[in-house]
C-alpha positions as CSV (number, residue, x, y, z in Angstrom):
1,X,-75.2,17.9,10.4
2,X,-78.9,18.7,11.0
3,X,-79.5,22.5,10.0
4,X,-82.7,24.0,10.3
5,X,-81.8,27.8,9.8
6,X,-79.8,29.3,6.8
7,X,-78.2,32.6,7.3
8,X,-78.3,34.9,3.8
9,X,-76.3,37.4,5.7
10,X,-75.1,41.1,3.8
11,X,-77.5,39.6,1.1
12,X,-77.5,42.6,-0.9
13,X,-80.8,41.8,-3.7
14,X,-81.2,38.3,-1.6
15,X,-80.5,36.1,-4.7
16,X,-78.7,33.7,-3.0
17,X,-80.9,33.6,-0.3
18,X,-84.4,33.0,-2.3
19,X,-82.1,30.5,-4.6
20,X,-81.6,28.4,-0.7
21,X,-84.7,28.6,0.5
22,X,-86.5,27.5,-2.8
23,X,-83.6,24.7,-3.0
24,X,-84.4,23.9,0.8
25,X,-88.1,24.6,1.4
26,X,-87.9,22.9,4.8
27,X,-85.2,25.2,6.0
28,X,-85.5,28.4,7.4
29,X,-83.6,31.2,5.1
30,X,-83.6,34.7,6.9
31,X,-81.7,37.5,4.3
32,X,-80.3,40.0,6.4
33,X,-78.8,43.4,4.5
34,X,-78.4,47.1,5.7
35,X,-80.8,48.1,2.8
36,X,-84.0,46.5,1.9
37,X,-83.9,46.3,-2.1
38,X,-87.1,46.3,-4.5
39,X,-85.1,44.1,-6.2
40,X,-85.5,41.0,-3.9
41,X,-89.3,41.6,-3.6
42,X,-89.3,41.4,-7.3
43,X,-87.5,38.0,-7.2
44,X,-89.6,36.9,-4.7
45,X,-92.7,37.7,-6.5
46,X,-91.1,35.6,-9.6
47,X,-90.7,32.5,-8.0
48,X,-93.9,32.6,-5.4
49,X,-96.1,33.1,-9.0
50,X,-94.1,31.0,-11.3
51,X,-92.7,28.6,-8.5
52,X,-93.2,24.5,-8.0
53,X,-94.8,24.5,-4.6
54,X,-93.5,21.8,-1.8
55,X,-96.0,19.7,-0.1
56,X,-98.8,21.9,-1.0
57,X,-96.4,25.0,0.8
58,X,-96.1,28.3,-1.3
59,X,-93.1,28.8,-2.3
60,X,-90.6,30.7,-0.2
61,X,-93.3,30.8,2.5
62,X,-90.1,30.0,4.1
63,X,-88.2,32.9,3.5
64,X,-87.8,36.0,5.6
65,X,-86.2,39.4,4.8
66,X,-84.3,42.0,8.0
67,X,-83.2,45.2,7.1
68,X,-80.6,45.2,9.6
69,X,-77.2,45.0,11.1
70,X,-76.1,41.4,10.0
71,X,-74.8,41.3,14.1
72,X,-78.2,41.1,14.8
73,X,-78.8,37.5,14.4
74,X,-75.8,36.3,16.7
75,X,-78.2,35.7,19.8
76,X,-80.3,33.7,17.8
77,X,-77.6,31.2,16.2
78,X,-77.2,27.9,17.0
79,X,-75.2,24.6,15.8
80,X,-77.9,23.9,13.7
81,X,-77.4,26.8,11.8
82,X,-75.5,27.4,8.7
83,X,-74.4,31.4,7.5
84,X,-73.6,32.4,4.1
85,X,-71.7,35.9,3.3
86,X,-71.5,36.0,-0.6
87,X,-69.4,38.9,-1.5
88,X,-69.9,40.3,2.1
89,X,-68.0,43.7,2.7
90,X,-64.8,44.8,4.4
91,X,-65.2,43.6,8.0
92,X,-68.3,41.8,7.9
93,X,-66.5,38.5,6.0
94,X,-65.0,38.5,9.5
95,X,-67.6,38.9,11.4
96,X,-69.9,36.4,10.0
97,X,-66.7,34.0,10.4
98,X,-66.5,34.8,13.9
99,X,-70.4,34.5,14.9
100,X,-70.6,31.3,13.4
101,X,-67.4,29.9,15.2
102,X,-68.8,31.3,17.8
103,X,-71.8,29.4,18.1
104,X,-70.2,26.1,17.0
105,X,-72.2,26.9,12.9
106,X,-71.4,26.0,9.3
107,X,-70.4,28.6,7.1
108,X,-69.7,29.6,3.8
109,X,-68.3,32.9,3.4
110,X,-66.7,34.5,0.1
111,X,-65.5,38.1,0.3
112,X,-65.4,40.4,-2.7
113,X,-62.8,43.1,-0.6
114,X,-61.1,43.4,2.9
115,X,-59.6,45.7,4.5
């Protein structure tokens, strides 16, 4: 499968997230969390300074941060998407599930609790 957008969705600090789209600097990699963290600024910082650029491309020029409702990306998914929910919360393992079936996506979810 072709995917062109990576989904770092309830991303908490973004780790995972800045890990994917330094991995993948092609890809799209939008972290979407409830609460923006100064945390993931810090370890964006780190690898755009210290980071092996792609092509010429800054690192993780790539990379975009929401503070949102992970919900809010469902009208832009696609089949060439892929959504990731690493230690996702309570009802959002489900929900990321259920938007990615929905739109026919790959996904890779790993809860820490459910209710």
């Amino acid at each position: 499968e072709n995917i062109d957008t990576i989904y770092d969705l309830a991303c908490g600090h973004g780790l995972v997230g800045i890990l994917l789209a330094y991995r993948f600097p092609t890809k799209k990699v939008v972290c979407v969390d409830l609460e923006e963290r100064e945390s993931f600024h810090a370890f964006k910082a780190a690898f755009t300074e210290l980071g092996e650029s792609y092509r010429g491309a800054i690192p993780l020029s790539n990379l975009e941060y929401r503070g949102a409702n992970l919900l809010t990306v469902e009208s832009e998914l696609t089949e060439s998407s892929f959504l990731v929910a690493l230690h996702a919360c309570n009802e959002a393992n489900k929900e990321v599930v259920d938007m990615a079936r929905g739109a026919n996506a790959a996904w890779a979810v790993m809860p820490c609790c459910i209710r």
